[in-house]
N, C-alpha and C positions, 0 to 999 in steps of 0.2 A: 117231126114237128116238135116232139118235146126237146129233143136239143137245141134246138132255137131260142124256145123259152127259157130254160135254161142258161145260155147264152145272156139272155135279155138281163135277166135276175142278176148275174156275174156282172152284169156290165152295171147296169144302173147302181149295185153297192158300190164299186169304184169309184160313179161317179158323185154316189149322197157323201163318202167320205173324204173327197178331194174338195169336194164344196164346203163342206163343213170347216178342214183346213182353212180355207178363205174366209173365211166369214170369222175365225177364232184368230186369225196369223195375221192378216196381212187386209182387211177392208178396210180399217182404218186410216192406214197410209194416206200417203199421195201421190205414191207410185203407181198411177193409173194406165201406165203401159205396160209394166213388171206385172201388175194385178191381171189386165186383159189378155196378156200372152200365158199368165198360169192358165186360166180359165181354159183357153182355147187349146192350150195342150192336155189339160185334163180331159175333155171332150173326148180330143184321138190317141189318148189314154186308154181311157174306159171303154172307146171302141175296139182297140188293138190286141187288148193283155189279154182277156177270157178266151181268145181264138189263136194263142200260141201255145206251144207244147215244148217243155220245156224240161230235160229230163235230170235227175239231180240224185244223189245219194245222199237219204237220212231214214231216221227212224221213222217204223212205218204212223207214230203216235205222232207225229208232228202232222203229217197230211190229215185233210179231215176225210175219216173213212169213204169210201163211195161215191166221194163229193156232193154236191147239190143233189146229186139223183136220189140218196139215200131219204132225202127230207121230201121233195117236190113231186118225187114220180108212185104214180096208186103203188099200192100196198096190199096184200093179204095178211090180213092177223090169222094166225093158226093157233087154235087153242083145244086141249086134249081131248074136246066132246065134240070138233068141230072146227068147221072157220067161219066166219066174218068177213065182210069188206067193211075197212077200215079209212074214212074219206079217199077212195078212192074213186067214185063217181063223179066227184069233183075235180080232186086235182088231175085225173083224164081230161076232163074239159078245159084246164086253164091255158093249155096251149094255143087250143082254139078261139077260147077269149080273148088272150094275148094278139093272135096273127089276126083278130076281127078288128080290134082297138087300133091296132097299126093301119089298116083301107081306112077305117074311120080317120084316124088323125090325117092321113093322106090327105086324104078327100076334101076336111077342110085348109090344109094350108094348100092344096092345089089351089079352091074354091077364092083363097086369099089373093094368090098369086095373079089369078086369071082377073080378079076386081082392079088390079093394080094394074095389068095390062091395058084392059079397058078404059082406064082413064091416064093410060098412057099415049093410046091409038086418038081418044078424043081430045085429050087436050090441048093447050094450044103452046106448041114446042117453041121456046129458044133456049137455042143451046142444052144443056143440060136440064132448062126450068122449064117445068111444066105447069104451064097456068088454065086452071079446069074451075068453071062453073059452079058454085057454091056461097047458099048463105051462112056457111058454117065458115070463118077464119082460121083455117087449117094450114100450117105448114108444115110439112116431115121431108125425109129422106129413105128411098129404096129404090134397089136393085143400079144402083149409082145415076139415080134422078134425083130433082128436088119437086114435090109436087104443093104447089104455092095456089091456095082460092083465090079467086079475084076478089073477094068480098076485104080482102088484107090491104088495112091504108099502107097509101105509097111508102112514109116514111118507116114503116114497121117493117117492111115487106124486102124490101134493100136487109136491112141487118137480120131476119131470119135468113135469108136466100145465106147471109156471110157464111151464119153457124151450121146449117146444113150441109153446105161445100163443105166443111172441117172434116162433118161424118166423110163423105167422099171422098177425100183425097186420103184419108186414113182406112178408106176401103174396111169403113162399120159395117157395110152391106154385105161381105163376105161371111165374117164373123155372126151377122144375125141368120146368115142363110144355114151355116152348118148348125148354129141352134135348133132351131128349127127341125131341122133335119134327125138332131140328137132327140126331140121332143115328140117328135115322131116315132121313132123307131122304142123310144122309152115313156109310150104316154101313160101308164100308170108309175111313175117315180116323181115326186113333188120336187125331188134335187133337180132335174132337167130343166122343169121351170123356173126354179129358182135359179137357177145356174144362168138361164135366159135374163129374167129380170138384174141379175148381179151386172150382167155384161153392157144391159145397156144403160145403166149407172153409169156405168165404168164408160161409155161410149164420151156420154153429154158429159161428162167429169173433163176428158179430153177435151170435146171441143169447146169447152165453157173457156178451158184457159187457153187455147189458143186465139179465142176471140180477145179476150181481155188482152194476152199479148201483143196480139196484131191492133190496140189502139181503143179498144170498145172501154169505156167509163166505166167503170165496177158499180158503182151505185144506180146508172143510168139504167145500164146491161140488167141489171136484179130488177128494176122497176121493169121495163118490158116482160123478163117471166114472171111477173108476179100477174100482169095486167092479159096477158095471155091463157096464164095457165088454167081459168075456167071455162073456157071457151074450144078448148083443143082437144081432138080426138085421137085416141092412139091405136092405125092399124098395125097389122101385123106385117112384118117384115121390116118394121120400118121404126128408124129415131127421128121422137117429133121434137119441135122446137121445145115446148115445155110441156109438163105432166105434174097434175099435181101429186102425185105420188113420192116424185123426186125435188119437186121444190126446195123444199128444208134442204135436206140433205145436200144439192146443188150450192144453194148459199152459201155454207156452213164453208162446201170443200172449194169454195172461191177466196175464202176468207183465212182459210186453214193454212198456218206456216209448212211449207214443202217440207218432208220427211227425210232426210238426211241419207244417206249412201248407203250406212251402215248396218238399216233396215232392211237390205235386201238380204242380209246374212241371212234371214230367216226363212228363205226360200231353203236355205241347206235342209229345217227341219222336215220337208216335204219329200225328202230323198228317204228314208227309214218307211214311211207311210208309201212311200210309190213300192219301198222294197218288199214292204209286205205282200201287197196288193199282187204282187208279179210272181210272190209265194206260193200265194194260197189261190192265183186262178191260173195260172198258167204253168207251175213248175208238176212235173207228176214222178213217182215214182221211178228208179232207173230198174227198180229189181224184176220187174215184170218185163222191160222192154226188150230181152231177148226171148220170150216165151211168142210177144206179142209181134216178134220180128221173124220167129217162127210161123206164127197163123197168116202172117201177113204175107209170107214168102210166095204164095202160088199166085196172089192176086191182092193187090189194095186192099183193104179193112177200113170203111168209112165211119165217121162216128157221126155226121148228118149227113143226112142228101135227101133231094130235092122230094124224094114220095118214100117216107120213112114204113120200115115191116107192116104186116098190119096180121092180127090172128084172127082166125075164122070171118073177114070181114068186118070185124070191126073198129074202127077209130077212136075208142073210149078207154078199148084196153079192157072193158067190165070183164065180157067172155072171157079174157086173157085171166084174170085174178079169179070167175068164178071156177074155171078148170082148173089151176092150181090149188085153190082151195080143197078141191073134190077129190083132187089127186094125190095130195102131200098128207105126210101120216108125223104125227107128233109123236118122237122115239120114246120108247116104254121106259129105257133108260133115264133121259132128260126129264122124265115124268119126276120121274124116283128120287132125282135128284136136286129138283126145284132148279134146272137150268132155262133160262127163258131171255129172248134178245131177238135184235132184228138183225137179219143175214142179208145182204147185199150180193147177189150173183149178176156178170157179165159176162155174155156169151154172144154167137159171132152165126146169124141168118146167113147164109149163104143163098146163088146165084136162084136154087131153085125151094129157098124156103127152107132149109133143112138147120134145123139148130143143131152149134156144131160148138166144142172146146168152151164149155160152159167152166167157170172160176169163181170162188170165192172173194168179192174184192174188201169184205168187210164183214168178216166174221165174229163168231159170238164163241162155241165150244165145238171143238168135232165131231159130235152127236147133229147137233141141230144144222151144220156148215153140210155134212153129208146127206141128210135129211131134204138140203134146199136143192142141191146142182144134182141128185137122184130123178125129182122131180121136174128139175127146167131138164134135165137129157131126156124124158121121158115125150116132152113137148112135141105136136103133130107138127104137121108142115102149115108154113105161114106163106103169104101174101110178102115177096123178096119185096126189099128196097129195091125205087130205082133211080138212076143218077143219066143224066141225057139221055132220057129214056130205056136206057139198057138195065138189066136186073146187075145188082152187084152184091159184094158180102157188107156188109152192118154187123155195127156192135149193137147190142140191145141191155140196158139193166133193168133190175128189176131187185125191187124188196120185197122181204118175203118176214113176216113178225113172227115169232114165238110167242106167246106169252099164256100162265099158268091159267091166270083168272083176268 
């Protein structure tokens, strides 16, 4: 489970720094299909890069030690009278936070989705429009319907049904469904939502000028959203006719002289930042992958699966840090020497629990590096990973603190 989470973290930084890009590069334009197709490749970006493995020759100071696991996953402080657990009762749990806030987020855009059906089955279909029962003047667009209240005068009712179609035949609905989607799987990251709100900007930006193109009065077309936009509700899944959230800004980019060709050049600066990103989550060291193509030789080496180790039963991981602590001895030497840091060991659960080819992945001095994989060899039998329900081998990391005082 904590690789998942970690997974999660990898992913959502991609995706706060790709958005940020946008909002600094490129929101101002009026390149509102250049802007909507970054967005939506950022997305399966940020879902793609943290889950590739990517093997590369450099210095080992360029990788960040341990990766993520070094900061995210519990810890024992060992200190020469003793140890401590060192917020590790917490970050044990964040996993489980995380894969709880995921059903929750589920659970409401399922709850979304199923309101939308419902007044898909009730109302009263032509064609693509759906006209349902309401004293609220509601026009939107989802899942490629247009759901239009009856309460909407005839003449109003024609020219939102236009701008709606626009979402639809530019297939917005697909675009808000993988949000959503990303929103989900990332619901503690404020960039998912923002990334959401950015896209459907970016939606009604599109159809605002296709309406004006296809014949709609620019000043007429502004007076309807202005005369709508307090009366209108914005669900989820869906682009409504107008919001006042977007109002301004809608005007503004109706009004705004088109952004020239030349502006896209700046998509190029998005390539160094993608290149980073493809660095620091997915490329890993080549120097170890024959070591690792060793351990892996007799049977696969998973770094998640589906029911991750577990020691003496528990899921927290506490037991795990308080044994280590009990066990691990701070060298007389490194005493002496005022040597102190935090040591990063990766080692490999086999089929029936047996900790096996335990590794320094992020070392400190070789007093305290021997000191750490001394005690993770030491380690009883665990609770195997299991992957379609069969036990298999797992990597497992773990941090292990030094420090004096």
């Amino acid at each position: 489970m904590s690789g998942i989470f970690i997974y999660a973290v990898e992913s959502s930084i991609c995706l706060a720094l790709l958005w940020a890009f946008h909002e600094i590069a490129l929101k101002r334009d009026t390149r509102h299909r250049r802007n909507r197709y970054y967005l939506l490749a950022s997305m399966i970006f940020s879902a793609v890069v943290p889950l590739l493995n990517i093997r590369v020759n450099v210095s080992d100071t360029i990788f960040l030690p341990g990766g993520l696991a070094s900061f995210l996953l519990p810890e024992t402080v060992v200190t020469p009278s003793g140890s401590v657990e060192h917020s590790g009762s917490f970050l044990a749990l964040l996993p489980r936070v995380y894969v709880a806030g995921v059903i929750i987020s589920a659970g409401f855009m399922t709850a979304s989705a199923a309101g939308l059906i419902r007044l898909l089955l009730s109302g009263k279909r032509e064609g693509r429009v759906v006209v349902y029962k309401s004293g609220s003047p509601d026009c939107f667009s989802a899942f490629g319907h247009i759901f239009i209240s009856n309460s909407v005068p005839g003449d109003e009712a024609s020219r939102m049904i236009s701008h709606e179609m626009k979402h639809i035949r530019l297939r917005h609905h697909v675009d808000l469904l993988l949000a959503s989607l990303t929103e989900s799987v990332q619901w503690f990251n404020p960039a998912a939502y923002l990334m959401r709100r950015s896209l459907q900007a970016l939606h009604e930006y599109e159809a605002d000028n296709k309406c004006i193109t296809d014949g709609e009065d620019p000043r007429s077309y502004q007076e309807l959203l202005v005369t709508s936009v307090f009366r209108t509700r914005t669900p989820a899944f869906s682009n409504t006719f107008s919001s006042s959230s977007l109002l301004k800004k809608r005007i503004i980019m109706m009004t705004k002289k088109r952004t020239g060709s030349r502006a896209s050049l700046k998509m190029i600066l998005a390539l160094p930042l993608a290149f980073v990103l493809v660095f620091m989550f997915a490329c890993k060291d080549n120097k170890s992958s024959k070591k690792e193509a060793a351990v892996a030789a007799p049977a696969e080496v998973f770094t998640v699966v589906e029911v991750m180790p577990v020691f003496q039963h528990d899921t927290t991981y506490a037991a795990l840090m308080q044994w280590v602590g009990t066990n691990v001895k701070y060298p007389d030497e490194a005493k002496s020497k005022g040597i102190q840091g935090k040591v990063v060991v990766r080692f490999v659960i086999d089929e029936q629990g047996i900790v096996t080819d335990p590794e320094v992945v992020n070392g400190v001095d070789p007093l305290l590096n021997k000191a750490a994989v001394d005690v993770v060899s030491k380690l009883p039998q665990w609770s195997p990973g299991l992957q379609g329900g069969k036990p298999v081998k797992t990597y497992f990391t773990i941090p292990i603190s030094f420090k004096l005082n």
